[in-house]
N, C-alpha and C positions, 0 to 999 in steps of 0.2 A: 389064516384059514377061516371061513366061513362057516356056522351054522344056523339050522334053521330053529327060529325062536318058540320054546313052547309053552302053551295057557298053561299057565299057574296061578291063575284067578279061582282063588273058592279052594284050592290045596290050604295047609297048615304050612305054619311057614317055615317050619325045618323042612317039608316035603319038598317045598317050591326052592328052598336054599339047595340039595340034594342034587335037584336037576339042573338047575343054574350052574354049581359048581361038577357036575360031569358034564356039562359043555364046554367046559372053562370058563362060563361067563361070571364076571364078581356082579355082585350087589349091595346095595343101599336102601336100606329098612327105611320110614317114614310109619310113625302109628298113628292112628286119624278115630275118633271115635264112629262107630257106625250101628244102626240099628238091626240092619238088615244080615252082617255077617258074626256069629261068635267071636272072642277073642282070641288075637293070634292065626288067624283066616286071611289069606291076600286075599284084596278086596282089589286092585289096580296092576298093572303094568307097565311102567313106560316102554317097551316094546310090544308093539302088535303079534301075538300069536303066530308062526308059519315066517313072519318076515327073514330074512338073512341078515345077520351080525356076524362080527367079528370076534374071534375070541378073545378074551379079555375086557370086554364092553361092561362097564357099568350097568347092569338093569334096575331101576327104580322101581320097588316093590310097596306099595301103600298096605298097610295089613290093620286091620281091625283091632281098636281097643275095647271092643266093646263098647256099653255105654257108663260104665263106672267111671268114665273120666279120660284124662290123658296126664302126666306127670309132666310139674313144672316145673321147667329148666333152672338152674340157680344164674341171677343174672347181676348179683351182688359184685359190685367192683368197676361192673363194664359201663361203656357207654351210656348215654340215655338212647343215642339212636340202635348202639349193637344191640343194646335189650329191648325194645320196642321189637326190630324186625326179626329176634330170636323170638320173642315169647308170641307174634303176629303170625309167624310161620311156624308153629307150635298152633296156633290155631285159637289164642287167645284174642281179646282186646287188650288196650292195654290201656291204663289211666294213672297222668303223670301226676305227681307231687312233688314242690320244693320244698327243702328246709338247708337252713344253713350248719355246716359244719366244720369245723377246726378241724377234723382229720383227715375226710374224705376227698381229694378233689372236685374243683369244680367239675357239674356233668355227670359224675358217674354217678351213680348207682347206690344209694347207701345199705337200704331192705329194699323187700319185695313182701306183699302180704296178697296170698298164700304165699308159703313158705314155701320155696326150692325140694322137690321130692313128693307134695302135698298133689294130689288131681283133683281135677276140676273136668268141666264138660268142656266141651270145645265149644268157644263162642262164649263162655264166660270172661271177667275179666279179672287182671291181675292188675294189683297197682303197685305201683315202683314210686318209690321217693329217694329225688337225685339232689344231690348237691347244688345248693346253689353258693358255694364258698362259703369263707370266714362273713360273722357275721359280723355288718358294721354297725356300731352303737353310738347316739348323740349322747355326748357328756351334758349330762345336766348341767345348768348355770349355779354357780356356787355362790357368787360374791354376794357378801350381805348376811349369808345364813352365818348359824352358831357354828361350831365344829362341830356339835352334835348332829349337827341337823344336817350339815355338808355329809361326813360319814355315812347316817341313815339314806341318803340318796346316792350316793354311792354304791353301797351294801345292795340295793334294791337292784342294779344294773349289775352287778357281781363284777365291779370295777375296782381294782387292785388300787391304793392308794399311799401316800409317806404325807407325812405332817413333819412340818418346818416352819420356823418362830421366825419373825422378822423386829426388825426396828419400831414398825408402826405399833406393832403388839405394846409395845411397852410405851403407846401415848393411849391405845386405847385397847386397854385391857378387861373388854367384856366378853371374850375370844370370838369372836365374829372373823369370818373367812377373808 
């Protein structure tokens, strides 16, 4: 069955939800900051006013955050690209960061700064720092040093190490590595 679509552009949006859902039409919210409409105001449509739908049609409804911001999605865990085109259609920019880490997979997502929940303007941006894997480290060159000194360079690269005595130790026992 057919009906005929009606303006709910500039309703509240339980009012525009009220008439959408006694048509049978469902809907999908989108909040968009705007100057021009209070908050919680349809400001969009995707169906033209008067046109004929189907019952049960999706209607895409844009409604007004105001200008205090929009709330940003939490995008911790996911993709570099899932969160890039979530927090870009959210209405941010977006600016990447690596760092490497041990527990995160490569790619995703480790923070986000603001913080998931926190609003911002539309057209602000949000930066995400994503994994760029386990971090690889050059072992310093050792031979030659004291044991002291081997250790201290070690220590300095937070690299786990075991000491073990050899044969040569005992021609030339100044403990050099």
């Amino acid at each position: 069955k057919e009906v005929d679509m009606p303006n709910v552009v500039g309703l509240k949006q339980e009012d525009a939800i009220s008439q959408l859902e006694g048509l049978n039409l469902k809907y999908k919210i989108t909040e968009v900051e705007s100057n021009e409409y209070d908050p919680g105001y349809v400001i969009k449509q995707s169906v033209d006013a008067g046109k004929k739908v189907k019952e049960g049609k999706i209607i895409e409804l844009t409604v007004s955050a105001g200008t205090k911001g929009i709330e940003i999605p939490n995008v911790e865990g996911k993709t570099e690209d899932a969160a890039t085109i979530l927090l870009e259609n959210a209405g941010f920019k977006v600016d990447v960061k690596e760092e490497a880490s041990d527990t995160i997979e490569k790619g995703k997502v480790i923070r986000q700064t603001p913080g998931a929940g926190q609003k911002l303007e539309s057209g602000q941006t949000v930066t995400i720092v994503v994994s760029s894997g386990k971090e690889n480290i050059t072992v310093p060159g050792l031979v030659g040093l004291t044991k002291e000194d081997a250790i201290a360079k070690l220590s300095e690269k937070n690299l786990k190490y075991s000491i073990t005595s050899s044969a040569s130790q005992l021609l030339h026992p100044e403990e050099y590595v």
